[in-house]
C-alpha positions in Angstrom: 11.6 -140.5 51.9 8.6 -138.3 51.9 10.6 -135.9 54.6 13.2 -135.3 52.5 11.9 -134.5 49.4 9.9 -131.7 51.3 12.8 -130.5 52.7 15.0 -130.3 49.4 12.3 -127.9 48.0 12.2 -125.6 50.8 15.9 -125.2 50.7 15.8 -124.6 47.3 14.0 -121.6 47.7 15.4 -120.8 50.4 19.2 -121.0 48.7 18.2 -119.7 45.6 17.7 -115.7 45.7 17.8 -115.2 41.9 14.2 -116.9 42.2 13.2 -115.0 45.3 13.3 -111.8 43.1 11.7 -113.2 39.9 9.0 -113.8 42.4 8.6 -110.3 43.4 9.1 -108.8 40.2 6.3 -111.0 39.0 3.9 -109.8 42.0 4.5 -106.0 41.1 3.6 -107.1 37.5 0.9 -108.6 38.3 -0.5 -105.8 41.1 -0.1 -102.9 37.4 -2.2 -105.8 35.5 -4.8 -106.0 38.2 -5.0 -102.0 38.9 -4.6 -101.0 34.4 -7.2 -103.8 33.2 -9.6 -104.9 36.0 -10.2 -101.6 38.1 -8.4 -98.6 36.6 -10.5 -95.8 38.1 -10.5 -94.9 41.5 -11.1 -91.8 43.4 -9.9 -90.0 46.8 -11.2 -87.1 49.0 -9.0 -84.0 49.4 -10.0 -81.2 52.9 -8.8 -78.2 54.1 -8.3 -76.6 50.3 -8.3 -72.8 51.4 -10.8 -70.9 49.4 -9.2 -67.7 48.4 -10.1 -64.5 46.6 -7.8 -62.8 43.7 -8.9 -59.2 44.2 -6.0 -57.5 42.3 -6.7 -57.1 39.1 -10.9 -58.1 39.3 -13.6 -56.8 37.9 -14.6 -55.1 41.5 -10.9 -53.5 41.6 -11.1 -51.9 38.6 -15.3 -50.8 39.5 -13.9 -49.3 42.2 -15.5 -51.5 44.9 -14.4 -52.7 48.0 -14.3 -56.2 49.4 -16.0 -56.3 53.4 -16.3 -59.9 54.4 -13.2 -62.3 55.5 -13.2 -65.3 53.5 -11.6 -67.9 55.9 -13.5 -71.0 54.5 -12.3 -74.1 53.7 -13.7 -76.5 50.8 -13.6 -80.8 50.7 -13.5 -81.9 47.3 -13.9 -86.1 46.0 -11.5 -86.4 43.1 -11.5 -89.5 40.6 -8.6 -90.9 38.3 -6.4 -93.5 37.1 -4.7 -95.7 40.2 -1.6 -94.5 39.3 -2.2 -90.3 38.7 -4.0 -90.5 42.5 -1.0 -91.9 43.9 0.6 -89.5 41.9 -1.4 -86.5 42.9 0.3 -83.4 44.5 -2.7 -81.8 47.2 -0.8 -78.3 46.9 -1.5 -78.0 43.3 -5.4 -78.4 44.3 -6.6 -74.7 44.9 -9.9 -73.5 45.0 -11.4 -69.7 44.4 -13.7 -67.2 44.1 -15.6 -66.4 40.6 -15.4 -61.9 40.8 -16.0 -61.7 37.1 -20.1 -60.8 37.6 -19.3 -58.4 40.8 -20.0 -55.0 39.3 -21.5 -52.9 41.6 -22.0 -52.7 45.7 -24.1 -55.4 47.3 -23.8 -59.1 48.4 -22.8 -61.8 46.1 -23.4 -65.5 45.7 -20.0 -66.0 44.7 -18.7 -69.6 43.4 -16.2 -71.5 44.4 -13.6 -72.6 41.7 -11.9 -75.7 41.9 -8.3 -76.0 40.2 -7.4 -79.6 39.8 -4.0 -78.0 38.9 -3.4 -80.1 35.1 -3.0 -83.5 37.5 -5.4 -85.4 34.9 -8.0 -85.5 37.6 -11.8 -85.5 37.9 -13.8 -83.7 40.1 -16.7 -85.6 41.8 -17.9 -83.4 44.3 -17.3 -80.5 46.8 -18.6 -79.5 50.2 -19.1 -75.6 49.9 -20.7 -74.6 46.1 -20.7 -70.7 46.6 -19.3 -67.8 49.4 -21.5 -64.6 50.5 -19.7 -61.9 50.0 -20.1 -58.2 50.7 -19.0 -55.7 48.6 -19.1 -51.3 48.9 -17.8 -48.7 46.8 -14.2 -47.4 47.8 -13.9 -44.0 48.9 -10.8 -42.0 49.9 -10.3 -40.3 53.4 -7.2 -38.3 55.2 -7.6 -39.1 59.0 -5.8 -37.4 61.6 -3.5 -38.8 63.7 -3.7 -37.9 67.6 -0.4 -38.8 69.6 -0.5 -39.6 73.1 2.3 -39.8 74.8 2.9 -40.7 78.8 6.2 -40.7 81.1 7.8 -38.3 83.1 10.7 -35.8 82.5 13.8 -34.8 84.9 13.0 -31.7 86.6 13.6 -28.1 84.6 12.7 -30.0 81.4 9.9 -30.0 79.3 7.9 -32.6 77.3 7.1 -30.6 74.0 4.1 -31.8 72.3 4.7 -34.4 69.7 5.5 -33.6 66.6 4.8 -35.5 62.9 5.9 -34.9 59.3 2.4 -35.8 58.1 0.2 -35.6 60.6 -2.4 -37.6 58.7 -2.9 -41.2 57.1 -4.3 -41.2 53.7 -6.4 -44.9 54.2 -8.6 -45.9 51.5 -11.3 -48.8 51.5 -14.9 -49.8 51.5 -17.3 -46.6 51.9 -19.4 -48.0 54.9 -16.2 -49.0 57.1 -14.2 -45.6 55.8 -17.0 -43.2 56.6 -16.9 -44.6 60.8 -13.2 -43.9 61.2 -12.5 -40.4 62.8 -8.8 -40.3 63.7 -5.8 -42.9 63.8 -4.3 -43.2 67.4 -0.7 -43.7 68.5 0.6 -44.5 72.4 4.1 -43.9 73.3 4.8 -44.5 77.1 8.2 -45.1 78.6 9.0 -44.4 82.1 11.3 -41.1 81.9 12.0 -39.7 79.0 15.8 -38.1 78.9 16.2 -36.9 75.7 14.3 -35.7 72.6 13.7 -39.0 70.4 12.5 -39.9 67.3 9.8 -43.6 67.9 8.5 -45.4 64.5 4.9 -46.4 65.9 2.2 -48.4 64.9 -1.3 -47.3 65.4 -5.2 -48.2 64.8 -8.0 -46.5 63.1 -11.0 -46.1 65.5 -14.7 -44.5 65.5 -16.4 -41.7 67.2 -16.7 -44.0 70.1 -13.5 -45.0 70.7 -13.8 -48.5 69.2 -11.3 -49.7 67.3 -11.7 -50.2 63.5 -10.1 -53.3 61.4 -7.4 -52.7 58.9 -8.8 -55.6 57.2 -10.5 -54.3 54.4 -8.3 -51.3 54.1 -4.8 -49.6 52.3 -2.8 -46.8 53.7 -0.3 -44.9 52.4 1.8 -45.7 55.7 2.1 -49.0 58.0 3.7 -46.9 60.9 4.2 -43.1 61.1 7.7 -41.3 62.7 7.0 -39.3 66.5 9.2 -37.1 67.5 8.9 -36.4 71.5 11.4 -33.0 72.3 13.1 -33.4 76.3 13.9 -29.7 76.1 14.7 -27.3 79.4 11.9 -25.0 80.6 12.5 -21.4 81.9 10.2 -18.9 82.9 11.0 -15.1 81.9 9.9 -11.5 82.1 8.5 -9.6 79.2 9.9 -6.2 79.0 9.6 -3.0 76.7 11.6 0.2 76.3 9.9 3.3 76.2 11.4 5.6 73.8 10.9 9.3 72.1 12.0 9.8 68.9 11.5 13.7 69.5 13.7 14.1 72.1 14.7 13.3 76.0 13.7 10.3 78.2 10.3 9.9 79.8 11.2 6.3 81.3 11.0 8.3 84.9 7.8 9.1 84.5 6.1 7.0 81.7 5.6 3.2 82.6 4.8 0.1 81.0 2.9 -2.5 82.1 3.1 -5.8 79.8 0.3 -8.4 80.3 1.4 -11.7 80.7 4.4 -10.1 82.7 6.0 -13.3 82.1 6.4 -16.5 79.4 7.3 -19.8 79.3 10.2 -20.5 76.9 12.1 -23.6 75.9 15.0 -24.4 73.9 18.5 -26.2 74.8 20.4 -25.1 77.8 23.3 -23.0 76.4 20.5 -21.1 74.7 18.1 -20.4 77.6 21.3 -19.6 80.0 21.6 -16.7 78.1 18.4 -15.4 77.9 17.1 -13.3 80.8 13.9 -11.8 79.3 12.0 -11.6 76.3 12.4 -8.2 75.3 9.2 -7.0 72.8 10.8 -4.1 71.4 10.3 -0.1 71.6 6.9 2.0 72.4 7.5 5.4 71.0 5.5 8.0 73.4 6.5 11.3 71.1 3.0 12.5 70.2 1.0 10.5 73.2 -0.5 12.8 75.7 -2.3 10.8 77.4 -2.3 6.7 79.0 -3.3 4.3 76.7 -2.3 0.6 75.3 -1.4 -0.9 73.1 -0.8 -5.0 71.2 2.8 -6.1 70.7 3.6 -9.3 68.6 5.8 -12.0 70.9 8.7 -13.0 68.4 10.8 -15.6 69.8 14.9 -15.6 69.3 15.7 -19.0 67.1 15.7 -22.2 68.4 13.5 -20.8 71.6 9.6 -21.9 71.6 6.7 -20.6 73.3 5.5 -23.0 75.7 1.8 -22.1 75.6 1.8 -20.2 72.2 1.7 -16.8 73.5 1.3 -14.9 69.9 0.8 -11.3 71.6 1.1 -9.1 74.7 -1.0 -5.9 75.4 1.0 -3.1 76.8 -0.6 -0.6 79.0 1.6 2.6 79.5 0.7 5.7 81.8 2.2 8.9 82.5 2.8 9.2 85.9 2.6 12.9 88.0 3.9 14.7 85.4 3.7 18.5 84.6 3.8 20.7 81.0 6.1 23.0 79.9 5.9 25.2 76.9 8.9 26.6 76.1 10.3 29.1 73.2 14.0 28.0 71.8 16.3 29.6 69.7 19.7 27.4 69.8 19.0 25.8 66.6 21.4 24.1 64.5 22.6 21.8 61.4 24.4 18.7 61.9 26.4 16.9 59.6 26.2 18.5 56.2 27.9 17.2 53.3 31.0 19.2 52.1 30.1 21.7 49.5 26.7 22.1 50.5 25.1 26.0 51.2 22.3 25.1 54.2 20.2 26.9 56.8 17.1 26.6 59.3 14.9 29.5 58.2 13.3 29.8 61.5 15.0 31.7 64.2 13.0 30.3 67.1 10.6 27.6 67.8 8.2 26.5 70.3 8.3 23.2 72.1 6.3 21.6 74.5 8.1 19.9 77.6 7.0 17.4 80.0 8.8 15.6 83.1 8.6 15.2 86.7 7.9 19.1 88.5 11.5 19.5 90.0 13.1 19.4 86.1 10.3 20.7 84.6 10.4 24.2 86.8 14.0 24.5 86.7 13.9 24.1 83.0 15.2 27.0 81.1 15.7 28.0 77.5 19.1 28.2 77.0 19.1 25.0 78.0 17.7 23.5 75.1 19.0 22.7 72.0 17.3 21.6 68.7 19.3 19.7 66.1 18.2 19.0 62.3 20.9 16.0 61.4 20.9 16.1 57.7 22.9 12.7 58.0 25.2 13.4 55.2 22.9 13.2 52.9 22.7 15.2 49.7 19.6 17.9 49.8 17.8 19.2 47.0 18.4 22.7 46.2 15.3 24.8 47.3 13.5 23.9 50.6 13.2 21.0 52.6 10.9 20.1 55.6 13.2 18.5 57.9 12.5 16.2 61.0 14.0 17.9 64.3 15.3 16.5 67.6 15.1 18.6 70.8 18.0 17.8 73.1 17.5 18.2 77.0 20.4 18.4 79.6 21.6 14.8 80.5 20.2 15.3 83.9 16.7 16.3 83.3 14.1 14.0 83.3 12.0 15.8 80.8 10.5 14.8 77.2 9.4 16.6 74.3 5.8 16.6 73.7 4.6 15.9 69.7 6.8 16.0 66.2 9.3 19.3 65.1 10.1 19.8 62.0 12.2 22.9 60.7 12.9 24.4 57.2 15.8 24.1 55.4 17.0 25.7 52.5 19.8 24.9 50.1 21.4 27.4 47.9 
């Protein structure tokens, strides 16, 4: 009899779930009573809270100071509460910081560390790290170059031009004592052949005067990468030439030459350009009034779109006059060319005296009559009265002869 009594009460929990649950409601009831009347408080640690530093905006940012140590600490804290708003808590919400508000000048601070319990109804208790060293300098401004170097091969008859930069400098600014030991910024561009001019966006690092690479860490540039520009253009060497001239009349090309020093240049530009180019010609030497060998320095200007490979900005010109003879000769074919219409002109002088020189064969065979000098008035309208007038003396096509010094006649306008 005492068996089955037992057993009727075990089956009628066990068949009766509406008192299972008023079981376990009471339990949770019961577990709040225990944890809100007989041991409400409690407490909990929290690790690994990164300890950060709110520079923008600080009392060292607007002092003009610099920040030159890496905070990279972490801080444990003990927090205490109410059962319930620990098992509540959110850890993210937890943050922990540096006090700036006393850092008014350079030097190293005993900085505090700021917990933020984040409004969770929470007490602190305790926490592992009280304060942060940090260093701090005044922040100074600095342009630093930026040096390209750039390695790879080209296909032959082209040229690698030296690199080439909009802004060929990084305006960095940043703590005094780590500004003050950079000297230039340094990009690398290496590729195995390089086929055609291109444009590469590069990275690059500050370092010192001994090569050593300095940290960005502490620093702000104007730029995170800077724009290269590497030209693939084709290479051709030329001569430099000059044409000897005189304005007074004749050619002394047979016997006057010109030496240019460097006799040649290196040019570079695209192909259909340099095709067409044969030599860099400098310009004319007039030899009218020289007498004797001398030289001379000629500006090297470049046609557009070619460069000059090694920056050659001018070339000396040595010219001699080569076994020549002199001549002085008395002429009296003298005339007026081109005269406007209407206008009443004439040379005063009946004769005049010129100085020859050439090679000895034309220069002895070299008579008057053949001789001719020629005021051009050009068409252009002459003052009544006199005019000094520039004059050219014209040789025989076959003569290798030039006229030695300026001629000028009279003429006079009625």
């Amino acid at each position: 009899m005492k068996y089955d009594l037992k057993a009727k009460f075990l089956g009628f929990f066990k068949n009766n779930w509406q008192l299972k649950l008023i079981s376990l409601l009471l339990a949770v009831v019961l577990w709040f009573v225990i944890c809100e009347y007989v041991d409400p408080e409690t407490d909990t640690p929290v690790s690994n809270i990164k300890i950060t530093m709110e520079y923008d905006g600080s009392v060292p940012q607007k002092e003009g100071l610099g920040i030159m140590t890496a905070i990279d600490e972490t801080v444990s804290i003990r927090v205490s509460g109410s059962r319930d708003t620990i098992a509540l808590m959110d850890h993210q919400k937890i943050t922990a910081s540096l006090d700036l508000s006393n850092v008014t000048r350079s030097g190293e601070y005993d900085l505090p560390v700021k917990i933020n319990l984040g409004n969770q109804s929470l007490k602190l208790e305790e926490q592992s790290i009280e304060s942060v060293k940090v260093q701090f300098d005044t922040n100074i401004v600095s342009n630093v170059k930026v040096n390209v170097k750039v390695k790879g091969a080209v296909q032959e008859g082209y040229i690698r031009e030296e690199p080439k930069m909009l802004n060929n400098y990084i305006n960095v600014t940043g703590p005094k004592a780590i500004v003050e030991t950079i000297v230039s910024a340094e990009v690398e561009i290496e590729q195995e052949t390089f086929l055609e001019t291109s444009t590469f966006n590069c990275a690059y690092k500050f370092v010192d005067k001994n090569g050593k690479e300095v940290p960005k860490t502490f620093l702000t540039t104007d730029a995170e990468t800077v724009d290269v520009t590497v030209a693939v253009v084709k290479e051709k060497t030329v001569p430099m030439t000059v044409t000897i001239v005189n304005s007074s009349g004749g050619s002394d090309q047979a016997f006057c030459i010109a030496k240019v020093q460097p006799e040649t240049i290196k040019i570079t530009g695209n192909e259909e350009t340099l095709n067409a180019i044969n030599a860099i010609d400098l310009g004319v030497i007039d030899v009218a009034e020289n007498t004797k060998d001398f030289e001379t320095t000629i500006p090297v200007v470049l046609p557009n779109g070619v460069n000059n490979v090694k920056n050659i900005e001018t070339a000396k010109v040595s010219v001699k006059f080569n076994d020549i003879q002199t001549r002085t000769i008395r002429v009296n074919n003298i005339s007026l060319q081109n005269i406007p219409k209407g206008t009443d002109a004439k040379v005063s002088e009946k004769s005049i005296s010129i100085k020859v020189r050439g090679i000895s064969e034309d220069i002895n065979r070299l008579n008057a009559k053949d001789i001719k000098v020629v005021v051009d008035v050009n068409d252009q309208i002459l003052p009544v009265g006199t005019n000094r007038m520039n004059a050219l003396v014209v040789f025989p096509k076959d003569y290798k002869v030039g006229a030695v010094g300026k001629y000028q006649l009279t003429v006079v306008v009625s």
